[in-house]
C-alpha positions as CSV (number, residue, x, y, z in Angstrom):
1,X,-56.1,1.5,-5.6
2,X,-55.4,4.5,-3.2
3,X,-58.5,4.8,-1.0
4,X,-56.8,7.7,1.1
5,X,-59.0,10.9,1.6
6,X,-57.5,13.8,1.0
7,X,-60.2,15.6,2.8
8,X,-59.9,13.6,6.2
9,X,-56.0,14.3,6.1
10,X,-56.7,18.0,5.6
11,X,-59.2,18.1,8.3
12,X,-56.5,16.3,10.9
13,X,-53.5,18.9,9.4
14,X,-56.6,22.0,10.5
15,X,-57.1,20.3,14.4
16,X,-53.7,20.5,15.1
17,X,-53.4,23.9,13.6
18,X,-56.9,24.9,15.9
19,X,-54.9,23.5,19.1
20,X,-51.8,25.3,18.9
21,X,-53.5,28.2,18.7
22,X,-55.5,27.7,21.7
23,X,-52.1,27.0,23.3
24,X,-50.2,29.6,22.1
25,X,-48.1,28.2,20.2
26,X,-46.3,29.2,17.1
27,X,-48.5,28.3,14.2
28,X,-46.0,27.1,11.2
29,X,-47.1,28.6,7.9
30,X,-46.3,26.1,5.7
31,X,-45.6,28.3,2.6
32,X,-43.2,30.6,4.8
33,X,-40.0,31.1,3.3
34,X,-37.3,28.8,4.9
35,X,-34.1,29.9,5.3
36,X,-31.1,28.8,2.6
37,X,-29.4,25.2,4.0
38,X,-26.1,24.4,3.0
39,X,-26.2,22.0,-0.4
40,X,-25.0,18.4,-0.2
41,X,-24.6,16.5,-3.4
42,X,-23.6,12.7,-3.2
43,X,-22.4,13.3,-7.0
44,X,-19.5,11.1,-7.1
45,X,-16.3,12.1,-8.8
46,X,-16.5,12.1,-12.5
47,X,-12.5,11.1,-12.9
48,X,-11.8,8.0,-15.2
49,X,-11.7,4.8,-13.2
50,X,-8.2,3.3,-13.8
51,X,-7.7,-0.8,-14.0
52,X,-5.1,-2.5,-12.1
53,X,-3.5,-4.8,-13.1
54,X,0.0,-7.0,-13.6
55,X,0.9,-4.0,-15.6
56,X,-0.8,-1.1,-14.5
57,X,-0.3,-1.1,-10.8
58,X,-1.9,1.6,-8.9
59,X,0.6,4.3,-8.4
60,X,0.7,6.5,-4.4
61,X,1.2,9.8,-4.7
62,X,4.6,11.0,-2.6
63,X,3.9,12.7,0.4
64,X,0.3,12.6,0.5
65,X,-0.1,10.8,3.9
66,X,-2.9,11.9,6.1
67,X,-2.2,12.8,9.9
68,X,-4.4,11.1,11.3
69,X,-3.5,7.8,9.7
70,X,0.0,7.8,10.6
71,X,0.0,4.0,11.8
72,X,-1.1,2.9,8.6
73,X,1.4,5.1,6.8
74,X,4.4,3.2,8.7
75,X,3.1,0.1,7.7
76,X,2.5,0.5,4.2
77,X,4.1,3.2,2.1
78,X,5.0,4.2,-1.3
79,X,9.1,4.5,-2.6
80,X,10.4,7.3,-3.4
81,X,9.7,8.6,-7.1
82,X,12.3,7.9,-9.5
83,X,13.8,11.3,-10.4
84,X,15.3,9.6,-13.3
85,X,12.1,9.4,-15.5
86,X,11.8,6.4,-17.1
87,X,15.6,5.4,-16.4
88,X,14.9,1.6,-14.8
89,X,17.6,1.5,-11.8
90,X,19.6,-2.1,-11.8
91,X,21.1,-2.7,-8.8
92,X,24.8,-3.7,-9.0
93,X,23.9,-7.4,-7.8
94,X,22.2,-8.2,-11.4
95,X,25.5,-7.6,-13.3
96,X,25.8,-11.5,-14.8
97,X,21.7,-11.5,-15.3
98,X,21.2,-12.6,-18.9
99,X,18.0,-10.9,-18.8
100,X,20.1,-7.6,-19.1
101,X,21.2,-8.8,-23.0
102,X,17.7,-8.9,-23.7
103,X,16.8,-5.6,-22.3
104,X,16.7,-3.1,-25.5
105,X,14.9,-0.2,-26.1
106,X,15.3,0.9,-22.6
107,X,16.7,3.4,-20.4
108,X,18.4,1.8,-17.7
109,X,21.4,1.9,-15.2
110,X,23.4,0.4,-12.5
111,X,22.5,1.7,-9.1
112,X,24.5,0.6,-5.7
113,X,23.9,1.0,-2.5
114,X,25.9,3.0,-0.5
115,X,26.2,4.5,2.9
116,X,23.5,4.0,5.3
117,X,21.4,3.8,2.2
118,X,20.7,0.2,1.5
119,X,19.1,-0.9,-1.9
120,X,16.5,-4.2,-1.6
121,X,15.3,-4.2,-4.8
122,X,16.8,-5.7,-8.1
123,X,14.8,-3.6,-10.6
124,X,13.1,0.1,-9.7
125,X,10.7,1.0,-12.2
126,X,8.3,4.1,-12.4
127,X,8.4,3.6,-8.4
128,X,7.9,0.1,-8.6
129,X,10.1,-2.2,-6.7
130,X,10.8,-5.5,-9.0
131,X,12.6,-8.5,-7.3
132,X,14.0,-11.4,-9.9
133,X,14.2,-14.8,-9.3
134,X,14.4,-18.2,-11.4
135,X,13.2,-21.6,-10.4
136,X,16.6,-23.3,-10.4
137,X,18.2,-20.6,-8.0
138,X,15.1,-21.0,-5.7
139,X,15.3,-24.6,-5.6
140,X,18.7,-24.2,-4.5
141,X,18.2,-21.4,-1.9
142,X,13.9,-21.9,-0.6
143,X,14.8,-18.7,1.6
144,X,16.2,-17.0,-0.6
145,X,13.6,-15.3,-1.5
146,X,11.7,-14.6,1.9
147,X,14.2,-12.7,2.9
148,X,14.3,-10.8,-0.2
149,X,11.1,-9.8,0.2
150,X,10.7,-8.9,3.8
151,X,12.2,-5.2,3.9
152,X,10.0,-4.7,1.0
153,X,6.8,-5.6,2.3
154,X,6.5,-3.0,4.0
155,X,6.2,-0.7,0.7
156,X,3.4,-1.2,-2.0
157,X,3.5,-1.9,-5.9
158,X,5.9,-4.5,-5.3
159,X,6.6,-7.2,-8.3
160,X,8.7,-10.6,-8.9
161,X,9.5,-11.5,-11.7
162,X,9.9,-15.6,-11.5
163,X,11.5,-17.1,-13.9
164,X,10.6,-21.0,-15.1
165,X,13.9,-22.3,-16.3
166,X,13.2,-25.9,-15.3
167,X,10.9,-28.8,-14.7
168,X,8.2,-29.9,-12.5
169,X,7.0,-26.2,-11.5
170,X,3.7,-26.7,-10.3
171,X,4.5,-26.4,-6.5
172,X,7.5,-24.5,-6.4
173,X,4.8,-21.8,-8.2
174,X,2.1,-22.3,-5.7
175,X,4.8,-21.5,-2.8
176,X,6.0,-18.6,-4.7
177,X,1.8,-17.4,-5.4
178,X,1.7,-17.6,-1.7
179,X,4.5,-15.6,-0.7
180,X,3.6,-12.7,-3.6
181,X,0.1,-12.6,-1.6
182,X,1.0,-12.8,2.2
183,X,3.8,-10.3,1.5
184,X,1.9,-7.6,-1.2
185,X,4.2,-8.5,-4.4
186,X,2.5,-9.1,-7.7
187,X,3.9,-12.4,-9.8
188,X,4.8,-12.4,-13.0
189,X,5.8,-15.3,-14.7
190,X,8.5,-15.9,-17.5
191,X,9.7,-19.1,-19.4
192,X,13.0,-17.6,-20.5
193,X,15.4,-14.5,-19.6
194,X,13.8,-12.6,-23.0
195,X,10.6,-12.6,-21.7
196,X,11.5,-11.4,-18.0
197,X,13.3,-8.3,-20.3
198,X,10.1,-7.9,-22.3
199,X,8.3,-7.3,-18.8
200,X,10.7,-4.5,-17.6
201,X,10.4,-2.8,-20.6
202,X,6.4,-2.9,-20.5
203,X,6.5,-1.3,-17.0
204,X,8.4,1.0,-18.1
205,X,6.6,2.5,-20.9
């Protein structure tokens, strides 16, 4: 229950109004029109949330870094968009891949590099940079893969494709979940070449 009185808060609101008079002040008349303030809204943006995930990685805008967060910019930034549309870019190095045989229905060609212009990835895909490896080769070659991975660290959207062509996995894919995190790649995990194709061509669409 609300035992306030209205009347005894009135009564305090009229003694302060009584002093400032008798001091001169400036009496504020409480139904005096204010002057217009600048609206605020915290209405957040109404765009559709997008999910991320093994196939839907969130995409950077080009060119859209901020100057004042040019540190984190040289740390992490996006490739360069792929001004071939959805033409997936193989570089030269995948020629024997199987996983080429099985990769129908899409758009793709060689890509080497040349110059001053060096190429890290195996597979560039709607500005996604896609490294392949199989279990066998990295049981063969344990850094193999780290350095691989390191000049593309430093770019985001980043995906291997790992595929299990043998036996007794389990830790070899623990090592390889670890290296996806500490080094921003996204794992994805195929049990034959067809399915490592299948991938490639759902990124790309």
């Amino acid at each position: 229950m609300n035992n306030t009185d209205p009347t005894s808060f009135q009564s305090i609101l009229a003694g302060v109004k009584k002093l400032r008079e008798k001091k001169g002040g400036e009496v504020i008349n409480e139904n005096k029109e204010r002057p217009p303030q600048a609206e605020t809204t915290t209405e957040t943006s109404k765009e559709p949330v997008n999910v991320i995930n093994a196939f839907n990685q969130q995409r950077i805008p080009i060119n859209t870094t901020s100057n004042t967060d040019t540190k984190d910019a040289s740390r992490k930034r996006p490739f360069s968009g792929n001004k071939h549309g959805k033409t997936v870019l193989v570089n030269t190095t995948q020629k024997e891949n199987p996983l080429l045989n099985h990769l129908k229905n899409t758009n793709w060609r060689y890509i080497s590099s040349t110059g001053g212009n060096k190429i890290y990835y195996d597979y560039f895909i709607r500005e996604r940079a896609v490294l392949f490896l199989t279990l066998t080769y990295h049981k063969l070659y344990a850094d193999y893969i780290t350095r691989r991975m390191h000049p593309l660290s430093q770019n985001e959207n980043n995906i291997l494709i790992f595929v299990v062509d043998d036996k007794n996995s389990e830790d070899t894919l623990r090592d390889i979940t670890k290296m996806c995190m500490f080094n921003g790649f996204t794992l994805l995990v195929a049990f034959n070449f067809e399915q490592a194709a299948n991938y490639i061509r759902y990124l790309n669409d």
